[in-house]
FIGU-318068 format. One record per residue: residue in one letter; x, y, z of N, C-alpha, C in turn. Coordinates in steps of 0.001 Angstrom, whole numbers, plus 500000, padded with zeros to 6 digits. Layout:
AXYZXYZXYZ;...
***
This chain:
X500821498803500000500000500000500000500862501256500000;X502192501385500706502949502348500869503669502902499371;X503433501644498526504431501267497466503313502651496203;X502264502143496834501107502746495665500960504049496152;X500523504546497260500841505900497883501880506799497635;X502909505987497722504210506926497455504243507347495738;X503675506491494677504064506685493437502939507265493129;X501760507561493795500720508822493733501162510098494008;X502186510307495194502511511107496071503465511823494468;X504730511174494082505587511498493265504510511208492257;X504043511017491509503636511650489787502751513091490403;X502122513077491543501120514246491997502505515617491532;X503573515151492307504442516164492738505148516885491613;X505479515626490565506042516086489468504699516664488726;X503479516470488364502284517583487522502145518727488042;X502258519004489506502041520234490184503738520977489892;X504477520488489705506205521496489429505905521766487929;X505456520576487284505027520916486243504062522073485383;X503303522193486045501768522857485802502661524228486305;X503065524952487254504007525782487894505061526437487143;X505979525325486627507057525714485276506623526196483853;X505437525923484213504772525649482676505291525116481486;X505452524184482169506362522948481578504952522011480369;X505152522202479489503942521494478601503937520274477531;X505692519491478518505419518284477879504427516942478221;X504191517871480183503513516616480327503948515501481187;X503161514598481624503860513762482649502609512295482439;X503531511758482252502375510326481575503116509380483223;X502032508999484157502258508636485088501215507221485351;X501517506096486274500745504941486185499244505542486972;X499504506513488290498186507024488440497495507882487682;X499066509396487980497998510633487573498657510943486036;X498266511357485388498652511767484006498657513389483859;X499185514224483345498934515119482973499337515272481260;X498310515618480513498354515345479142499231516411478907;X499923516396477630500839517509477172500303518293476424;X500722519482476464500381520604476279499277521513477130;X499066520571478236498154521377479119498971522271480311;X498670523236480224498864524709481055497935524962481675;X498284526060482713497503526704483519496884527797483026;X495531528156483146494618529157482118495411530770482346;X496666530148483856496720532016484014498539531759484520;X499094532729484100500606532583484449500774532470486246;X501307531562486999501703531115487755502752532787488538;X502098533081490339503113533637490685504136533275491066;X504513532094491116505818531443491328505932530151490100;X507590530089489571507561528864488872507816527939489792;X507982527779491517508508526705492430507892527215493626;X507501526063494350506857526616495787507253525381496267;X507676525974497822508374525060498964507359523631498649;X508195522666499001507337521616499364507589521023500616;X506514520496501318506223520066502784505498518331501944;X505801517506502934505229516071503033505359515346503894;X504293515125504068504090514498505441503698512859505400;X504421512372505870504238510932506257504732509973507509;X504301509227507613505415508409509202506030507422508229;X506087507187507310506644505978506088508221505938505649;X509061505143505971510358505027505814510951505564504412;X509831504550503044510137504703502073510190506139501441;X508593506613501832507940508123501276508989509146502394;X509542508853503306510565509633503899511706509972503296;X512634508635502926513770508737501861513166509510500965;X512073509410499744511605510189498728511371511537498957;X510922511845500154511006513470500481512502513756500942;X512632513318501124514536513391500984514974514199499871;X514428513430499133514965514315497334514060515309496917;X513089515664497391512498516620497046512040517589497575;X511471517173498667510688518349499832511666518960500365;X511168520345500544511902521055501960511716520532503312;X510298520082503138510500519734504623509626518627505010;X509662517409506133509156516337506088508230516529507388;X506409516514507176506021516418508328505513515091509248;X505703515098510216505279514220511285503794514675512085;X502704514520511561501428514611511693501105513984513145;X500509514254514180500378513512515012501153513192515938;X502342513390516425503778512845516547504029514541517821;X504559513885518778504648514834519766505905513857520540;X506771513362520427507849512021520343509354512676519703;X509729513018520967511510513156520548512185512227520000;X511775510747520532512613509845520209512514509458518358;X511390509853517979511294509441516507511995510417515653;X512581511684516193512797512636515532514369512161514692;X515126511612515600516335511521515355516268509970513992;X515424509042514119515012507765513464514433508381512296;X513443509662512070513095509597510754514305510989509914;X514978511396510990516224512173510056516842511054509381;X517584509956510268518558508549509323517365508337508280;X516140508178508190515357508143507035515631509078505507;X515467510027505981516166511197505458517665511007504385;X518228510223505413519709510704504800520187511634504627;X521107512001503606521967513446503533521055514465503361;X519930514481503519519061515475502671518769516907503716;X519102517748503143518870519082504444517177519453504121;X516385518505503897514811518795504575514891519018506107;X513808519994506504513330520203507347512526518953508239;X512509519204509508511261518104510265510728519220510798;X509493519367510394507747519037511612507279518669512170;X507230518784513230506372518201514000505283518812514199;X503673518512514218502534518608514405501888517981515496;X501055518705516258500111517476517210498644518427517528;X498241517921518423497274518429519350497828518982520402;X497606520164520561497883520640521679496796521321522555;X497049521315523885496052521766524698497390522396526097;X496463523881526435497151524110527663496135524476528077;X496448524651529219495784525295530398496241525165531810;X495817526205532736496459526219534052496122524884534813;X495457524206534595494804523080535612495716521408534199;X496692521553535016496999520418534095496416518920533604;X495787518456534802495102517189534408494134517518533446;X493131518831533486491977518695532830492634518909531143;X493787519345530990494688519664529642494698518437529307;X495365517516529998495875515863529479494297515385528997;X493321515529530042491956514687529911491560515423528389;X491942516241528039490894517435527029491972516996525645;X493414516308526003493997515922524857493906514140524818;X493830513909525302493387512065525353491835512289524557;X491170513261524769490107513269524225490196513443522446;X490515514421522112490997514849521024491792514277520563;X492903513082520590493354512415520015493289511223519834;X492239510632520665491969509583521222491156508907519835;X490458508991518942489711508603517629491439508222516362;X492513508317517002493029507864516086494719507215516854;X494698507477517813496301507432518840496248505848518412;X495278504986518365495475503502518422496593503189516804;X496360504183515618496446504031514171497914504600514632;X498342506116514685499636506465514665500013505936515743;X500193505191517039501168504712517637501567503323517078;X500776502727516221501554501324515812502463501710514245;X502171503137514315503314503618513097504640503997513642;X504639504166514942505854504832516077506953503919516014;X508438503595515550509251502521515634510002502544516769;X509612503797517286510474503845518659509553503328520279;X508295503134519597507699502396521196507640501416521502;X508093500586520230507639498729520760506710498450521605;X505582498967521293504179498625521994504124497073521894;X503416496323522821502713494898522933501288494806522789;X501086494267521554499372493622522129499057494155523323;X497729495254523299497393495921524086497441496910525032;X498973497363524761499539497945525570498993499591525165;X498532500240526194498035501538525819499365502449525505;X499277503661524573500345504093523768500481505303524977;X501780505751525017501861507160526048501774508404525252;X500818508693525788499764510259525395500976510963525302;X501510511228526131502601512302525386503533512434524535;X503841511247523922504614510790522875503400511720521612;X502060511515521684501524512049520616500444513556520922;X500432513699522113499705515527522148501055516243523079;X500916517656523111501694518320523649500343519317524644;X500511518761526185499155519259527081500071519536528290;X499380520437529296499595521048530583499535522514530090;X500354522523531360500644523962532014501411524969530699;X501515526065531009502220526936529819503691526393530059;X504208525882531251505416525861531241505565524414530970;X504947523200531010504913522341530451504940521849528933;X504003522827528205503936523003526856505420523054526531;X505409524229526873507022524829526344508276523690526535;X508342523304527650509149521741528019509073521391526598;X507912520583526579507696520052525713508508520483524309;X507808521670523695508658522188522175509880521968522342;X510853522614523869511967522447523865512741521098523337;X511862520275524249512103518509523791512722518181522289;X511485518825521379511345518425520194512724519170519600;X512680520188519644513619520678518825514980520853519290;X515338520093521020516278519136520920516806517974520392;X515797517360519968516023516279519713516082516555518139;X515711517529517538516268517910516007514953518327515388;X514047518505515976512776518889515136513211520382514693;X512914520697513787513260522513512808512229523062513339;X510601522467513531509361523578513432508679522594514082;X507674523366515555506925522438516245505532523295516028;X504662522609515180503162522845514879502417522738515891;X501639523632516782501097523247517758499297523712517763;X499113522358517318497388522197516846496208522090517302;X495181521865516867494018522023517654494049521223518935;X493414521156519396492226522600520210492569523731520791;X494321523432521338494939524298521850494577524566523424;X492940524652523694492782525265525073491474524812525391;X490882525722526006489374525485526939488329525553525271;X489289526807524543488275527066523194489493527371522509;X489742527100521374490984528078520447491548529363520347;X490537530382520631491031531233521405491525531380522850;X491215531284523309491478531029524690493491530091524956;X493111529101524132494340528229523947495422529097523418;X495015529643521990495898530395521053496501531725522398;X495284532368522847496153533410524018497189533055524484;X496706531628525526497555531421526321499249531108525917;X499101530289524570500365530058524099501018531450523549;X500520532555523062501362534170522815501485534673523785;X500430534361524797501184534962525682502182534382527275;X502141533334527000502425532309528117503574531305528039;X503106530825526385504157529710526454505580530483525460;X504758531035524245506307531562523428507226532461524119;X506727533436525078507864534112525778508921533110526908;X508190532012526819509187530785527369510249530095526582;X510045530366525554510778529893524131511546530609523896;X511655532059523672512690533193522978513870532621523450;
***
């Protein structure tokens, strides 16, 4: 399945550089095709735009290797994977992302309870993608490996973590808080002046 994904992922990548360059020979691909001589109805403000790709996949990792700027980790709040999907990588100076759920707030348990919640419809799918947990049959996955929750000064721990451990950019995603605003405050004004 990874095999078919990834060669969607690359013919997608090469029609869109294509379509961009205005390149109009075309790209005859086993999924996507783009017929030749087809252009874009209106000149393009860029002939190249950054590319980001996101996967937990060894193979589609090496492949953003060669192409992307930068490789995201969707879901993934886990120092230890950071350093495992750079050797994925290889020589390649892409970027890592990290993305998650995040939640703060002053009352830390109700943060953890409010991110177990919110991640909880899929933590079972990305932790058996994790190569660094060696989970067992049944073994519940540790929440913090995949949301970033507590206190403002906990949060921040946290980013620090990541981008010790080599993450470039830590995405810090819904819900954020009690409400998204509320969350979004607290992190401008709470957690990033912990960061500078």
């Amino acid at each position: 399945m990874e095999r078919d994904a990834l060669r969607g992922l690359q013919e997608a990548v090469s029609i869109v550089r294509a379509l961009l360059a205005r390149d109009a020979a075309g790209v005859r691909g086993s999924r996507f095709t783009l017929e030749p001589g087809t252009l874009l109805a209106y000149e393009p403000l860029r002939a190249e735009v950054p590319l980001l790709v996101g996967t937990w996949g060894r193979r589609t990792a090496a492949w953003a290797g060669t192409v992307a700027d930068e490789l995201k980790l969707g879901g993934s709040a886990n120092p230890d994977l950071i350093p495992v999907v750079r050797s994925w990588l290889g020589s390649s100076p892409a970027r890592i992302v990290v993305g998650c759920v995040t939640v703060v707030d002053e009352d830390a348990a109700w943060a953890r309870e409010r991110a177990r919640a919110a991640v909880g419809p899929y933590l079972d799918v990305v932790a058996r993608l994790d190569p660094t947990l060696g989970l067992q049959e049944g073994e519940e996955p540790p929440l913090e490996r995949f949301a970033i929750f507590g206190t403002p000064e906990q949060v921040a721990a946290s980013v620090v973590a990541l981008w010790e451990a080599g993450a470039d950019r830590v995405e810090l995603g819904t819900p954020q808080g009690r409400t998204t605003p509320e969350g979004v405050r607290l992190i401008c004004e709470r957690v990033l002046p912990l960061l500078r």
